[in-house]
N, C-alpha and C positions, 0 to 999 in steps of 0.2 A: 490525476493522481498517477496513471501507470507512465504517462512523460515525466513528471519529476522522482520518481524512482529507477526509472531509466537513467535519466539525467545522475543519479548521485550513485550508480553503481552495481543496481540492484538488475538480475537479468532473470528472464520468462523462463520457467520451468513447465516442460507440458505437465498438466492435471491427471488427476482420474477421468472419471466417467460423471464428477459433478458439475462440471461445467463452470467450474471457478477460474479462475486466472491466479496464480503464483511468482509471485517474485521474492527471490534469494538472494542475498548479501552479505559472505560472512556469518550463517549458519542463521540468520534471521527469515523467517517465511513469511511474508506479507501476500495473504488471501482477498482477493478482491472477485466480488459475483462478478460472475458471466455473462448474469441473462437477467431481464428485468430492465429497471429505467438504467439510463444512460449516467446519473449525476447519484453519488454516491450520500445518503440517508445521511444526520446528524452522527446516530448512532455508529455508523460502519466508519467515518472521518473521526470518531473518537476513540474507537478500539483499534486504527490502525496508528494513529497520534499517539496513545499511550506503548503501542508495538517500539516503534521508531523512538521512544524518549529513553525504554528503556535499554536501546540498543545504541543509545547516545547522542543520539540526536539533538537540536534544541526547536524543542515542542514550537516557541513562541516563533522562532524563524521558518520554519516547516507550512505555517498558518498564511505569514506571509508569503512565501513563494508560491503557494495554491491557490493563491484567492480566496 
């Protein structure tokens, strides 16, 4: 996920003290954990999916480029 965010524009903003990771693009903030497993939960791939849809994205093409 943070290489195809990379890849479309979006760039690292240092965090707080939560240990999250931030990427900004055109006033959009995609929050992705820090810490814990490596591969990002059903849940955390659908609240950053619906993030990116509604910042214009297309949801369906998004899926495909991540695998």
């Amino acid at each position: 996920m943070e290489r195809w965010l990379r890849e479309h524009g979006f760039t690292l903003v240092t965090g707080g003290k939560t240990g999250h990771v931030f990427y900004v693009r055109d006033g959009v903030k995609i929050t992705l954990p820090g810490h814990g497993p490596q591969d990002l939960t059903k849940k955390h791939v659908a609240i950053i999916l619906r993030q990116l849809a509604a910042a214009g994205f297309d949801k369906d093409q998004i899926r495909r480029e991540i695998g």
